[in-house]
mmCIF file of the C-alpha atoms, coordinates in Angstrom:
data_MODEL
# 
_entry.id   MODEL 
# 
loop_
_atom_site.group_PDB 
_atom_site.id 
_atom_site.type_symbol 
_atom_site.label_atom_id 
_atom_site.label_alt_id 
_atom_site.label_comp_id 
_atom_site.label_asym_id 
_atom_site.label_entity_id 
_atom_site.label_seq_id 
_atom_site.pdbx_PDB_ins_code 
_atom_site.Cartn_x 
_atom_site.Cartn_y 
_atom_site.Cartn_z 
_atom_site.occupancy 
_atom_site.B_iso_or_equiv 
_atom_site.pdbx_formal_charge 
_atom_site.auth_seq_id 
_atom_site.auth_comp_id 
_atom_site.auth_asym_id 
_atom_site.auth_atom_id 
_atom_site.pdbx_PDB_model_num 
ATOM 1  C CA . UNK A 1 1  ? 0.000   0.000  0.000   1.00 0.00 ? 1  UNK A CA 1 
ATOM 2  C CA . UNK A 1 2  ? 2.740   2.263  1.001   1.00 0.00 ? 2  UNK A CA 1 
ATOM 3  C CA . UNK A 1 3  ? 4.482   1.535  -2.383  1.00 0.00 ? 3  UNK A CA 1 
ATOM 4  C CA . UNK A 1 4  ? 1.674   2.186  -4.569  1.00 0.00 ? 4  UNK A CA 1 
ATOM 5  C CA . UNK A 1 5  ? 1.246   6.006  -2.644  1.00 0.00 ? 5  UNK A CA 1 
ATOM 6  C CA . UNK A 1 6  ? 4.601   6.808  -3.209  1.00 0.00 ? 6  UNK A CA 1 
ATOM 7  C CA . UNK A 1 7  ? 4.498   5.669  -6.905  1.00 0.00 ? 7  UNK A CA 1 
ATOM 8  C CA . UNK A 1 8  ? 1.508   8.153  -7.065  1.00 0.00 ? 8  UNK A CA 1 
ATOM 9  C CA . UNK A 1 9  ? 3.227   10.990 -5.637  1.00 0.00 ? 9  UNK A CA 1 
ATOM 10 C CA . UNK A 1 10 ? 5.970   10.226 -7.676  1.00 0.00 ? 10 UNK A CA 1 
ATOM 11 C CA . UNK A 1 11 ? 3.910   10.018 -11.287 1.00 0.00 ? 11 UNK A CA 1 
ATOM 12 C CA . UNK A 1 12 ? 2.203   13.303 -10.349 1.00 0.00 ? 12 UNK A CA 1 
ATOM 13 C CA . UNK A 1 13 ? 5.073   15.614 -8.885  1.00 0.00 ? 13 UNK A CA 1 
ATOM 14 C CA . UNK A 1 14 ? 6.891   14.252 -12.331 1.00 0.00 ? 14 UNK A CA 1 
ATOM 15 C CA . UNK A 1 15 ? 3.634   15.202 -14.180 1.00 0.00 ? 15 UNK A CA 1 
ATOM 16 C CA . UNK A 1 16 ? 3.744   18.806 -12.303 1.00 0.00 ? 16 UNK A CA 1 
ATOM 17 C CA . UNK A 1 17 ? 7.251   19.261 -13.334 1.00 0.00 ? 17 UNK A CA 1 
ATOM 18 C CA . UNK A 1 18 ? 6.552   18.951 -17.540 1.00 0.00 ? 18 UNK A CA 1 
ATOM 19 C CA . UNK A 1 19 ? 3.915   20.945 -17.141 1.00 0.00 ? 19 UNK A CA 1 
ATOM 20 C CA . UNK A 1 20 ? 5.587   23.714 -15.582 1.00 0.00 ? 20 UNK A CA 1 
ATOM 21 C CA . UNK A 1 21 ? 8.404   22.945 -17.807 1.00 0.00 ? 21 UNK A CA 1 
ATOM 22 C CA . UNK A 1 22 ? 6.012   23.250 -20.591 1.00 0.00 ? 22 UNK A CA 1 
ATOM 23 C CA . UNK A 1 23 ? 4.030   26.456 -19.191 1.00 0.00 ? 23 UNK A CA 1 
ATOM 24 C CA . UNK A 1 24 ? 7.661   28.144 -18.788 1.00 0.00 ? 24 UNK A CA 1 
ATOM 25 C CA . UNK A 1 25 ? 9.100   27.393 -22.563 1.00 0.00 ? 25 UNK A CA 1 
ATOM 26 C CA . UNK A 1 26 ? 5.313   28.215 -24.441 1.00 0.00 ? 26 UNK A CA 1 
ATOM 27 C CA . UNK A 1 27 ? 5.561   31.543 -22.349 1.00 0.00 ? 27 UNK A CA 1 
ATOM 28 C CA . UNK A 1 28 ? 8.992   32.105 -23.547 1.00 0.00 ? 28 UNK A CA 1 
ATOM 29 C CA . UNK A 1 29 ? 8.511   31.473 -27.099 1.00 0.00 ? 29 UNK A CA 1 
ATOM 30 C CA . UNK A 1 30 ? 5.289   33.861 -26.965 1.00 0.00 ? 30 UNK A CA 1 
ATOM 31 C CA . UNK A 1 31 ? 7.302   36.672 -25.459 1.00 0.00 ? 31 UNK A CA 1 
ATOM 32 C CA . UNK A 1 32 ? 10.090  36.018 -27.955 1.00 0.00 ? 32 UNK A CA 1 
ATOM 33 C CA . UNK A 1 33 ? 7.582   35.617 -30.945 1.00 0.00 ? 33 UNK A CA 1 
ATOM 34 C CA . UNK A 1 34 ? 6.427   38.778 -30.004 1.00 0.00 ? 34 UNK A CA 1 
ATOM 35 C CA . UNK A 1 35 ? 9.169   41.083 -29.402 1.00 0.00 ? 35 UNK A CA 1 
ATOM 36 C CA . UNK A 1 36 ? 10.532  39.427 -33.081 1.00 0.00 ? 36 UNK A CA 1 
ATOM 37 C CA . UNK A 1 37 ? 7.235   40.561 -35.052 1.00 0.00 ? 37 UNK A CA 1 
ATOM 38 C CA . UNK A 1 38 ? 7.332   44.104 -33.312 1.00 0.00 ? 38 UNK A CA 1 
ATOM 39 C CA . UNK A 1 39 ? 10.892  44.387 -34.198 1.00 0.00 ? 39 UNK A CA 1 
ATOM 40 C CA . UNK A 1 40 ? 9.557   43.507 -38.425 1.00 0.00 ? 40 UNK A CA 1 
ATOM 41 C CA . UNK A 1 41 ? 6.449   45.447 -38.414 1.00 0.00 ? 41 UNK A CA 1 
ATOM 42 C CA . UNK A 1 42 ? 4.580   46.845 -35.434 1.00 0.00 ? 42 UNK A CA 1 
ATOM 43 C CA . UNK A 1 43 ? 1.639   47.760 -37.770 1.00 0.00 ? 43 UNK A CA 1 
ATOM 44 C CA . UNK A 1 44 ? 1.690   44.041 -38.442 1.00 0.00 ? 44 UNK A CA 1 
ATOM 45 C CA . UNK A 1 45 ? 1.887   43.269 -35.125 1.00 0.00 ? 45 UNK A CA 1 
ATOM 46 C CA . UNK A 1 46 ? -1.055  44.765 -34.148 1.00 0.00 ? 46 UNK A CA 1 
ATOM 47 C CA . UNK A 1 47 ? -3.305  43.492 -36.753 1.00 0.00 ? 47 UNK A CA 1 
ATOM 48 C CA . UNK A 1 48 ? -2.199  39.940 -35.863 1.00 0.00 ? 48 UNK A CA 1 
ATOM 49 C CA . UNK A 1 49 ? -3.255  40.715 -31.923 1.00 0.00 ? 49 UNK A CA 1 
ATOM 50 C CA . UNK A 1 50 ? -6.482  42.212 -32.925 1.00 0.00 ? 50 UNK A CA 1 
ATOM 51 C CA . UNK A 1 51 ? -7.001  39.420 -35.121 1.00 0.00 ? 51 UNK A CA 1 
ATOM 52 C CA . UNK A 1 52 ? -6.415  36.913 -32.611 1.00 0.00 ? 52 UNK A CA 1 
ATOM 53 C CA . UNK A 1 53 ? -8.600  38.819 -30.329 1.00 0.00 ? 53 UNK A CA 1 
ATOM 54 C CA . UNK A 1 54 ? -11.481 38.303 -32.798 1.00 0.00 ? 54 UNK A CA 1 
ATOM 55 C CA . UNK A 1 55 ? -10.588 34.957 -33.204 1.00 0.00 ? 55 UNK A CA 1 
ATOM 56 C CA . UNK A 1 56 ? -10.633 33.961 -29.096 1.00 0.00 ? 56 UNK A CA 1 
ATOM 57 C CA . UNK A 1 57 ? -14.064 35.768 -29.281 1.00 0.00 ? 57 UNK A CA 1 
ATOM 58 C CA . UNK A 1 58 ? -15.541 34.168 -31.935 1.00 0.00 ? 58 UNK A CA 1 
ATOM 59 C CA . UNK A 1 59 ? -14.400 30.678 -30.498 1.00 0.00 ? 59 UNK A CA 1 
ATOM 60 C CA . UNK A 1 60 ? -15.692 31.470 -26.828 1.00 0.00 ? 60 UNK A CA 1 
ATOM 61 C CA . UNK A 1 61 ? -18.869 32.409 -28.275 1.00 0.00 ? 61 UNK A CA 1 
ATOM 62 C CA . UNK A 1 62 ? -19.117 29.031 -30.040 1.00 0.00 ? 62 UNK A CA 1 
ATOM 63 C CA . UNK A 1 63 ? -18.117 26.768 -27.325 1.00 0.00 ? 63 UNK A CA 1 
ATOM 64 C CA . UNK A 1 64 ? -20.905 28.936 -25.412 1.00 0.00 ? 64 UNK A CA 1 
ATOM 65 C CA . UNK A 1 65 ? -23.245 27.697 -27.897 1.00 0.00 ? 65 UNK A CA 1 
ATOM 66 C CA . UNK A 1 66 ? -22.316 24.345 -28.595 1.00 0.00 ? 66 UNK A CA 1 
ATOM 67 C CA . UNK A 1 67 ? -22.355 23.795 -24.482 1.00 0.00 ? 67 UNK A CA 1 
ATOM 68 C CA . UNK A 1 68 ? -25.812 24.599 -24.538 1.00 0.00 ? 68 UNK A CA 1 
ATOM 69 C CA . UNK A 1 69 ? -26.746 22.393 -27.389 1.00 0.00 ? 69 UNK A CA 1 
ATOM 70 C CA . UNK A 1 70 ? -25.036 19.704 -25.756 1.00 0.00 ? 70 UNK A CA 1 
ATOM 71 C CA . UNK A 1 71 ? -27.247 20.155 -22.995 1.00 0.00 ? 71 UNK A CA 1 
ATOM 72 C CA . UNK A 1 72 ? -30.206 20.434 -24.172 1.00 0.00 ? 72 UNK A CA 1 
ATOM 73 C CA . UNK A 1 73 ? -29.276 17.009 -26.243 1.00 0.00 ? 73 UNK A CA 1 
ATOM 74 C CA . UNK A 1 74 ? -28.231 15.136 -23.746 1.00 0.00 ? 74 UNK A CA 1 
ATOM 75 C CA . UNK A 1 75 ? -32.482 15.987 -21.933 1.00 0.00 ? 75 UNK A CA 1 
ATOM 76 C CA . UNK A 1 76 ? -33.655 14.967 -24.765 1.00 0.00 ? 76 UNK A CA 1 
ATOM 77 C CA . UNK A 1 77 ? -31.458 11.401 -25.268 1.00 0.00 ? 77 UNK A CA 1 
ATOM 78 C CA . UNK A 1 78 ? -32.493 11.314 -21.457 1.00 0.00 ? 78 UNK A CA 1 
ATOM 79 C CA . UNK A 1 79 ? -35.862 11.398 -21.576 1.00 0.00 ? 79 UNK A CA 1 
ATOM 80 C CA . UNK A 1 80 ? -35.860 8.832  -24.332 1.00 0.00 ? 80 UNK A CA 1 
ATOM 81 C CA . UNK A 1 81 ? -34.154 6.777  -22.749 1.00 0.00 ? 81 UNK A CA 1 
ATOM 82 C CA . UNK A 1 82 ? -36.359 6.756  -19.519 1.00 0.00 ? 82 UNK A CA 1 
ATOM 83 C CA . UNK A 1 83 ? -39.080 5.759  -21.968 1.00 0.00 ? 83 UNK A CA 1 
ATOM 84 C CA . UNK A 1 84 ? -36.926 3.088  -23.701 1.00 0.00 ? 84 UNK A CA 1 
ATOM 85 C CA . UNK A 1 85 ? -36.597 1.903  -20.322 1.00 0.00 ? 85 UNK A CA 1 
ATOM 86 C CA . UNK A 1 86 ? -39.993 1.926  -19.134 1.00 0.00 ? 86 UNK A CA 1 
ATOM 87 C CA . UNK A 1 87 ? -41.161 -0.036 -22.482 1.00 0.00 ? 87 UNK A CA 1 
ATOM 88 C CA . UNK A 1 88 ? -38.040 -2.849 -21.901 1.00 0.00 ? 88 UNK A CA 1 
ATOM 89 C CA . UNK A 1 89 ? -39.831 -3.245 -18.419 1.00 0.00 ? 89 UNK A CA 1 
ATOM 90 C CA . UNK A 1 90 ? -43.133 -3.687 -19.722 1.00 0.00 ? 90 UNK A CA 1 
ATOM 91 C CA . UNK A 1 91 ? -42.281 -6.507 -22.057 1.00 0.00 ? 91 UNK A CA 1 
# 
């Protein structure tokens, strides 16, 4: 038992360290992406953030939507299943 906890701390603080390795060189490459494209073209620059602005929008807005869909799907395949259910009893 005591093994099998310590192989679980293990796995996860090994897990927590790529990630934070990961978090630290993504943020690194963003900051250097960046500071390359303002050095090219500022202008540039700033239509690609404003772009990408639109672009986060646009996909929040759709996961929005699709959440709700997939809600109001998964009543529906509820309720028919209930009745499914009900009619596999009665047989």
């Amino acid at each position: 038992m005591l093994s099998r906890i310590t192989n679980d701390v293990d796995t996860l603080g090994m897990g927590l360290n790529q990630s934070i390795t990961t978090i630290i060189t993504s943020l690194t490459t963003m900051i250097g992406v960046l500071v390359m494209m303002l050095s090219i073209s500022p202008l540039m620059t700033l239509i690609a953030v404003i772009i990408l602005q639109y672009q986060s929008d646009l996909f929040l807005s759709l996961l929005r939507s699709h959440r709700d869909i997939s809600k109001h799907s998964r009543s529906i395949l509820d309720i028919l299943t209930d009745r499914l259910r009900k009619l596999m009893a009665d047989i």
